[in-house]
N, C-alpha and C positions, 0 to 999 in steps of 0.2 A: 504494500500500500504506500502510494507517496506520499510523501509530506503535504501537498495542499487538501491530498485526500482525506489526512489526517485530518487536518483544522478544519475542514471543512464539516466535518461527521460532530468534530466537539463544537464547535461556533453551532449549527443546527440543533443537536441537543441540551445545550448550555441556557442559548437565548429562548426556546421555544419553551421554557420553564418560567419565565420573569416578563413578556413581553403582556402588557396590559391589551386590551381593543382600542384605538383609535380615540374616539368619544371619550371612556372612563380616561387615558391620558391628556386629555384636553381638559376635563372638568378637573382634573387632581392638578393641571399645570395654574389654571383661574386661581385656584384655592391658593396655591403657592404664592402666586405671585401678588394676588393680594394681600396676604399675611407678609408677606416681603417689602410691600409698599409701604403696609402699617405701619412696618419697625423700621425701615431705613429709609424711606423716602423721606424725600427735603419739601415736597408740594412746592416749588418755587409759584407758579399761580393763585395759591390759594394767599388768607390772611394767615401771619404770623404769628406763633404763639397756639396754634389750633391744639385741645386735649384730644383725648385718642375720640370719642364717642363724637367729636366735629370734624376727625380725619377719616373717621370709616364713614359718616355721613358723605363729605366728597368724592368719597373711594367708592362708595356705590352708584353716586350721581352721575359718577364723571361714566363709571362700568356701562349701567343701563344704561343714562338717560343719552349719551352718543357715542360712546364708545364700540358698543355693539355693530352700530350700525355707520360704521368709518368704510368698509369696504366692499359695500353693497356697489357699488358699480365696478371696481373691480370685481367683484365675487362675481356678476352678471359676465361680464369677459373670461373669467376663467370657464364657467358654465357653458358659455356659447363656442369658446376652444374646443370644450371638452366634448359637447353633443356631434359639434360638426368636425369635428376629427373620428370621434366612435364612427359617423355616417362612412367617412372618405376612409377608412378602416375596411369596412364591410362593404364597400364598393366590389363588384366583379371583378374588374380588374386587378386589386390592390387584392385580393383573398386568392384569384391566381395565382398572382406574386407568392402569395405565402403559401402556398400549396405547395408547389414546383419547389422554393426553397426547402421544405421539410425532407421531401421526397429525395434530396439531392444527400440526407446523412447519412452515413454507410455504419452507425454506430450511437452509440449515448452519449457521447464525448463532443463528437461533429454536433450530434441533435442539440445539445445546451451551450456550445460556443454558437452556433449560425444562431441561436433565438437571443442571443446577448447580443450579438452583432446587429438584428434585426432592429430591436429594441432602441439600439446606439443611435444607426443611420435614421431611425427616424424622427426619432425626440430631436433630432441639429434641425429637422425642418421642421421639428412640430414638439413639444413637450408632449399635446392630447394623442396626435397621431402614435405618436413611441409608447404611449402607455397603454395606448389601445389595439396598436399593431400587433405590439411587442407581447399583449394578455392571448389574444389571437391565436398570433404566433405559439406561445406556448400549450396552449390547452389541443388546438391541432399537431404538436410534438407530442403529447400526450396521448394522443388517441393514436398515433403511428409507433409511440415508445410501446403499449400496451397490445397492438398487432403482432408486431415485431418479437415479443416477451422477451424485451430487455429488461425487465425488472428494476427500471428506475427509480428516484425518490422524485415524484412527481412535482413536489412543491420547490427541488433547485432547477427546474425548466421556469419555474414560475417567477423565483428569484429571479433567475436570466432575464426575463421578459421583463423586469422591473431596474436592469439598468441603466438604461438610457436616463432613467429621472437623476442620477449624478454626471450628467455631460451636457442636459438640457438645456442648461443656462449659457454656455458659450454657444449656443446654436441660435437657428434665425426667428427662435421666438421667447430670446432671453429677456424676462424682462426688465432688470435694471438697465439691461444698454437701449433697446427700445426707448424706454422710458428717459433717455439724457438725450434722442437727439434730437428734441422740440423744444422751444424756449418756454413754450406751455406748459408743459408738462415737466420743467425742471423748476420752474416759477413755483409750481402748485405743491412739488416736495421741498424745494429747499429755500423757498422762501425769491423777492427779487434782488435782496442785496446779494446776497451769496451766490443767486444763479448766476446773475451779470458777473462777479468776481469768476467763476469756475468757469462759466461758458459752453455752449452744446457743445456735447462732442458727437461728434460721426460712427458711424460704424467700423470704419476704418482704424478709431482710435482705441476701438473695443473688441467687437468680434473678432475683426481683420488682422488685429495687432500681431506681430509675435509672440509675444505672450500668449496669445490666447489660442493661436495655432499651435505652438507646441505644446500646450496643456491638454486641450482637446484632442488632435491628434492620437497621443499617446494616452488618454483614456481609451479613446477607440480603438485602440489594436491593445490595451491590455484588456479591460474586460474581458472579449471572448475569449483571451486566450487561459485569464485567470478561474473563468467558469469554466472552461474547459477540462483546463487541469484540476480543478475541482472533484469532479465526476468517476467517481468508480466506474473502472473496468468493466464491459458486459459481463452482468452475473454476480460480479464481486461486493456491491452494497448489501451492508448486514441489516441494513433494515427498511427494503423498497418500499415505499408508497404508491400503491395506484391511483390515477385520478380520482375526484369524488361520487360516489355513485350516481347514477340516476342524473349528472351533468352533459348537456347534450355538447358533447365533445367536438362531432363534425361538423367543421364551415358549411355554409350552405355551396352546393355546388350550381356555379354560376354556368353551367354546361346545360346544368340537368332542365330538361322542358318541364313546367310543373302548368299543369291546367290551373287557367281562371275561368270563374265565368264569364261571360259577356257581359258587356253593358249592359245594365237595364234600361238606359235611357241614353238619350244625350249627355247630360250633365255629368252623368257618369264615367261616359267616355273622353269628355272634357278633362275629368279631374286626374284622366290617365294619360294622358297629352303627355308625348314630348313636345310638345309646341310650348306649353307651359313654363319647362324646365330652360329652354331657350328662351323664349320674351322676356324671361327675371335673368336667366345669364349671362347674354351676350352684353347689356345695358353694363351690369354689374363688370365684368372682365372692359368694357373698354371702359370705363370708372376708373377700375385700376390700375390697368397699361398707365391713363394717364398723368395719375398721382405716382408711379413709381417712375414717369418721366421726367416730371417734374420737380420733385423729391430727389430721386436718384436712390440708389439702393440705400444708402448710407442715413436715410432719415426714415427707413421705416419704421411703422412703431406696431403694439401691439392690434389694433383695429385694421391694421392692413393685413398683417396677417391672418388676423380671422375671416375675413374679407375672402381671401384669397382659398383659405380650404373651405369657407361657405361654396365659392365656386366651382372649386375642383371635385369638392363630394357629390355638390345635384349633378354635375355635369357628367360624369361616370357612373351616376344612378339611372342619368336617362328617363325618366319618369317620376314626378313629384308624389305618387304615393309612395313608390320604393324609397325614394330619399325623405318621405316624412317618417315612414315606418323604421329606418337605419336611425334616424332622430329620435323618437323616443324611444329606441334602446338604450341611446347612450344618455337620454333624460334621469333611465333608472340608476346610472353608474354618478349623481349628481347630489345624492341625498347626504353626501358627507361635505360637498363643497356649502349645502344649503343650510345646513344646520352647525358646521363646525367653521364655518367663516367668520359667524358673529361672533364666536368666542374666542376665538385667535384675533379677532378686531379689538376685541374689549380687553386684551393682555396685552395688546399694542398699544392702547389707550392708556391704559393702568401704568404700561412701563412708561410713559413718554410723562405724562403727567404729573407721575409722583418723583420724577428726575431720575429714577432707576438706569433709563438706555442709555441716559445722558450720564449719571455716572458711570457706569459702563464702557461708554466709551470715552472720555475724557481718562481711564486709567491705560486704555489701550494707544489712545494720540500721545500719549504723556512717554512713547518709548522712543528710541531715535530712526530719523528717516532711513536708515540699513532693515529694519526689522520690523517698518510700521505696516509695509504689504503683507506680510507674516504675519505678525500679530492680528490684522485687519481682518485676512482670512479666518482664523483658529475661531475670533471674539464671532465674525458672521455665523461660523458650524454651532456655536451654544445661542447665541440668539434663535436662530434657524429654529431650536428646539422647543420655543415657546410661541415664535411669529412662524410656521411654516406656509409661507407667501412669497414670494418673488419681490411682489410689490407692495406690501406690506412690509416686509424688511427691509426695503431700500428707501421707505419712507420712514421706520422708526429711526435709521445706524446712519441712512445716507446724509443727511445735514452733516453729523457729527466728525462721519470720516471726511466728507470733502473740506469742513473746514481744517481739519488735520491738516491733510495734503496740502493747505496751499499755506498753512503756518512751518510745515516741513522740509515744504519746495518739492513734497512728489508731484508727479503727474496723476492727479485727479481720476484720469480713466483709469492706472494699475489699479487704486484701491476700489474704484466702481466694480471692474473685477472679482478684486477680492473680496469684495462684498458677495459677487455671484458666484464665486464658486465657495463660499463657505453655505450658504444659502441652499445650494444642492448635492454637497458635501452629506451633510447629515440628513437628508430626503431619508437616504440609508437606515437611519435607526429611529424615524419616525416618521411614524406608517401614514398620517395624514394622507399624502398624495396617493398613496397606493391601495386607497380603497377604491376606486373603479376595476383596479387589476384583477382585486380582491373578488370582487362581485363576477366578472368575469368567468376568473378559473376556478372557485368555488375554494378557495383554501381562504385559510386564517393568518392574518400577518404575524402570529407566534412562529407559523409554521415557515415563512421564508427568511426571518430578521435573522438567523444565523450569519446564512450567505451572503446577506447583504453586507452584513458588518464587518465582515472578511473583506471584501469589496470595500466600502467604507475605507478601513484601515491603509491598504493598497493602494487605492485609488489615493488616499489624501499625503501619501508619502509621493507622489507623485506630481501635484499640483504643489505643494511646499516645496519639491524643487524648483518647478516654474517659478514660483515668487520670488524664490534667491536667486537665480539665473537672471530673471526678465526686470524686478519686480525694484 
């Protein structure tokens, strides 16, 4: 047995003993962090001199009465990634795609490096699409692992399919870089004086950077190869897992003729129009030729992106009931964005308010400019753990570190980075994002946080060198 096999077998049974549900870690992080506000926070807003029974009074005001609901239009953007990425997932073409690559493993090794690979390349063009590919992807490795009787652990396929969400954020729908390179949109997190001081930056400054290609990059070719080597020999796992029962494992095959009825009417055959799917697509695609002309690639932001797989999913569904029925599937995979957004808003709120982030990060700007892209990183992976949001985190941390960077004399985009990849750094060991995967392949985030944290670990000694190399 190798060594990754080794850790891989104790990290899976280690973690799958201690790993809470999703929800219960969110309500115990609330509870934390307002007990943490209680006793150390400074309330710089509030009046001075407040006793505890006028500081939990604020601490609740501030919780409910806006806090909660700080990232209701983001939460709508993350929902609308995520329904019309599940669609453009489950597209004919794109479940081809993943057919044919399954088909292509000669082994369990091949099988959970190509679904890690899969996961990877598609989270750089989509966070939703990789989460949903990459869920796909796996539960059809599953149902060809369980043909086959290679006698897999069906939840490190699942793992695999869940790595792309630590490479996400240097891809083209990261969103803190998105989000810097509109003056609007840098206004509305960091304020006007500080934006005008920092200045947009480009994608070029971010995504494009060196930094951000050799980081990325070298996720993408270690992943597979780290799940890879993860993976027991055919036969050799001492303790296989089969898929969950009664889980309808096979893609729908986009080949197979499947009788409808006929219209009953006109209207009915209206509402099965590809004419339909055309009249709202063509409009929409020359919309966004235009604004990426105009723009140029380097100023897209997040609403072009969703724009953009809105189009690509009706337009390979070919017909607007197919593509509203692809829609609320991935409506069902949304009930963790719907309910656990408010409460990660309202720790967002709780930290920024009671001075927490801010002392937080004013102990991390407090180190010298050799170590503050390091440190910038590590302090994003424990935020990450209470704000698990993209844009939510670069709203509580990004003020704090940009004003670092320009009292330091770094370059502003390193630490924007390093804000994004600590942000999806620890994705890894909290399962938030990965409850659509979840729902998907029918396992339990106890059941893959081993692997991932293995991942995790590996992955983040890797992006710590980019930061000392680039950084």
């Amino acid at each position: 047995m190798g060594p990754l096999v080794w850790l891989g077998l104790r990290f899976r049974r280690g973690f799958g003993r201690v790993t809470p549900d999703p929800f219960v870690l969110a309500v115990a992080l609330t509870v934390l962090v307002l007990l943490a506000a209680l006793a150390f926070g400074d309330w710089p807003g509030a009046p001075a001199g407040l006793g505890l029974p006028d500081r939990i009074g604020v601490a609740l005001e501030t919780w409910v009465g806006s806090g909660l609901w700080k990232l209701l239009a983001f939460g709508m953007q993350a929902t609308l990634m995520l329904v019309v990425g599940t669609a453009l997932a489950e597209a004919p073409l794109v479940q081809r795609g993943i057919t044919g690559l399954v088909r292509l493993a000669s082994g369990p090794r091949t099988l959970v490096g190509l679904t890690a690979a899969v996961s990877i390349g598609l989270a750089l063009l989509s966070w939703s699409l990789g989460l949903i590919g990459g869920a796909l992807m796996a539960r059809e490795a599953g149902r060809v692992s369980e043909r086959e009787g290679w006698r897999l652990h069906y939840p490190l396929l699942c793992a695999a399919a869940y790595t792309g969400m630590m490479v996400w954020h240097g891809g083209l729908s990261g969103t803190a870089p998105l989000k810097a390179t509109s003056e609007k949109d840098l206004i509305e997190v960091l304020g006007p004086e500080l934006a005008a001081n920092v200045g947009t930056m480009p994608l070029d400054q971010t995504l494009f950077s060196p930094l951000n290609l050799f980081v990325t990059t070298g996720l993408f070719l270690i992943g597979p190869l780290l799940f890879a080597f993860m993976t027991p020999k055919r036969g050799r796992d001492p303790d296989p897992q089969p898929p969950p029962a009664g889980l309808d494992l096979e893609l729908a095959n986009p080949n197979r003729a499947t009788p409808e009825p006929a219209p009953a009417d006109r209207l009915e055959a209206l509402e099965r129009s590809a004419w339909i799917v055309w009249l709202l697509g063509v409009p929409m695609f020359a919309g966004l030729v235009l604004i990426a002309t105009r723009r140029g690639l380097g100023q897209l932001d997040i609403d072009t992106v969703n724009l953009a797989l809105w189009i690509a999913a009706m337009l390979l569904h070919g017909r607007p009931d197919r593509f509203l029925a692809a829609c609320e599937r991935g409506i069902r995979g949304c009930t963790g964005i719907v309910l656990q957004f408010p409460l990660y808003a309202g720790i967002m709120a709780i930290m920024a308010a009671s001075g927490l982030s801010a002392l937080l990060s004013r102990a991390i700007a407090s180190t010298g400019p050799e170590l503050l892209g390091m440190v910038t990183f590590l302090s994003a992976g424990l935020v990450n753990l209470f704000v698990p949001s993209g844009g939510g985190q670069w709203a509580v941390q990004g003020p704090i570190a940009m004003q670092a960077a320009l009292d330091a004399g770094v370059d502003p985009a390193t630490l924007l980075m390093a804000i994004a990849y600590g942000d999806q750094w620890t994705n890894m060991i909290q399962p938030f994002w990965a409850l659509p995967l979840l729902a998907v392949t029918g396992v339990r985030a106890r059941d893959i946080v081993g692997y991932t944290c293995l991942w995790m670990l590996v992955g983040g000694v890797w992006i710590g060198l980019g930061m000392l190399l680039f950084g």
